[in-house]
C-alpha positions, 0 to 999 in steps of 0.5 A, a space after each residue: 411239880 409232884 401233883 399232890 402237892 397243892 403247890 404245884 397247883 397254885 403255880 399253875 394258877 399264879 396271880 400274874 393270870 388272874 391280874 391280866 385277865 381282870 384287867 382285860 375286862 376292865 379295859 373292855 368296860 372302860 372302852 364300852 360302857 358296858 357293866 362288868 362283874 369280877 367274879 371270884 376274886 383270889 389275888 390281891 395283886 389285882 386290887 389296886 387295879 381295881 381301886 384305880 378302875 373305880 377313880 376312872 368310874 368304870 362300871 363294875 362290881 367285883 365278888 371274892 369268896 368266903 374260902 379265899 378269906 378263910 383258908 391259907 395256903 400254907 396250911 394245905 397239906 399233900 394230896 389234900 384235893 378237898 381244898 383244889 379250887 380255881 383260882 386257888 387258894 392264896 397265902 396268908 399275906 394274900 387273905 389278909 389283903 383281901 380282908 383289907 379290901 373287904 373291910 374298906 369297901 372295896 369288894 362289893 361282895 363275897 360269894 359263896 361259888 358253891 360247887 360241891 361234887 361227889 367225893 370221888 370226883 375230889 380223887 381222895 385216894 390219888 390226891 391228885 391235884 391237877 386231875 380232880 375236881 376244882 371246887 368248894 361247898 360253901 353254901 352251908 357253911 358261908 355264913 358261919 365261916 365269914 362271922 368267925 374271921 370276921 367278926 375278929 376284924 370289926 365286920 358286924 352282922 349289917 356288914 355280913 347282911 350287906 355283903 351276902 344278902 342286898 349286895 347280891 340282890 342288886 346285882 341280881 336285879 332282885 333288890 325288890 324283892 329281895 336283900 333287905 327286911 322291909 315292906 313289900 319284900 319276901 320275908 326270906 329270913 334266918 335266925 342266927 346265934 353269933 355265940 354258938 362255938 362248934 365244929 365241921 363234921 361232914 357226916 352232920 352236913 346237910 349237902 348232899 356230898 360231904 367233901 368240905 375243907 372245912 371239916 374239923 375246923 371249929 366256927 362260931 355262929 350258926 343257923 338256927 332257922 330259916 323261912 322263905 317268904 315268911 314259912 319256916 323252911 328249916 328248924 334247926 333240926 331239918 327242913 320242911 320238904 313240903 316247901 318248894 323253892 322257886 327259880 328266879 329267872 328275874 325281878 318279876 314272877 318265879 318259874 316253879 
């Protein structure tokens, strides 16, 4: 197929690979005991695998993305490489299932998988979708981009709380310190304003590469400050450089 067509990378990406491979690690867990985790979860396909995995008590968690609950692939124009990553980005038909899973509880959490890149490693000027980078940023954006599809759907901020914030923490084994506003936990906090309509420009984007599928897309809610461990490390406006953060290597002490 032509390489710039977003197509021809999804047909090399069909969901019949993603379903096999999600259903040799369930068999795997199923014959071990051993606790698995579906990272990036793009086919639908593969849900009622899953929903028969948890009726047989395998132990698992499984993760989708926030591009794969935003974005159709109907809508992704040639030689468009901003928006190539693994698996690909599915139909429309396939997002709506996967929010119908979201909203049943039967993803445990969405995750952002960022994965940014210098912009010439996106081939912009080729549009090659086979050769260039397979990845998103979605750090920054994740939050605000979830809330505007979400919000639609009856997902409410707990919902979100839950789905980006203590779900991950467990599975991290950090929900001790991490996850939830409560005694004894870090004071890891933002202030959000659900109302605030705005557009992606990816000049004002505070990633250090500014290659984002979302640009021009307009998104309701956004960050307005965030603290660490109860210091405030971004104001809005930019952030406090005089924090540093830490690397969590477990539940106990950071590794600076």
């Amino acid at each position: 197929g032509d390489p710039t067509e977003h197509e021809t990378w999804l047909a090399s990406r069909p969901p019949r690979a993603e379903v096999e491979a999600i259903a040799l690690v369930l068999r795997l867990a199923h014959e071990t005991g051993c606790r698995v985790h579906i990272v990036h979860l793009a086919a639908a396909e593969a849900l009622p695998m899953l929903r028969d995995a948890r009726e047989e008590h395998i132990p698992f968690t499984v993760e989708t993305c926030p591009h794969y609950l935003i974005i159709d692939a109907e809508a992704i124009r040639a030689g468009a490489t901003q928006f190539k990553c693994a698996p690909p980005l599915r139909g429309r038909r396939n997002r709506e299932a996967l929010w119908g899973a979201v909203l049943a509880g039967e993803i445990d959490l969405v995750a952002t998988d960022h994965s940014p890149c210098p912009p010439e490693m996106k081939l912009p000027q080729e549009g090659d979708f086979l050769l260039a980078w397979g990845g998103i940023a979605s750090l920054e954006l994740a939050l605000s981009a979830m809330w505007t599809e979400g919000h639609m759907r009856g997902l409410t901020l707990p919902d979100l709380a839950r789905l980006m914030s203590a779900a991950p923490a467990k599975l991290a084994g950090l929900d001790a310190r991490k996850g939830a506003i409560a005694p004894g936990r870090d004071a890891d906090l933002l202030a959000f304003d659900p109302d605030e309509m705005w557009v992606v420009e990816p000049r004002a984007l505070r990633q250090r590469h500014k290659v984002t599928p979302y640009a021009g897309r307009t998104l309701l809610g956004r960050v307005v400050s965030t603290w660490r461990r109860g210091r405030r490390v971004y104001d809005g406006a930019g952030f406090d450089e005089a924090v540093p953060g830490d690397l969590l290597l477990d539940g106990s002490a950071p590794v600076r």
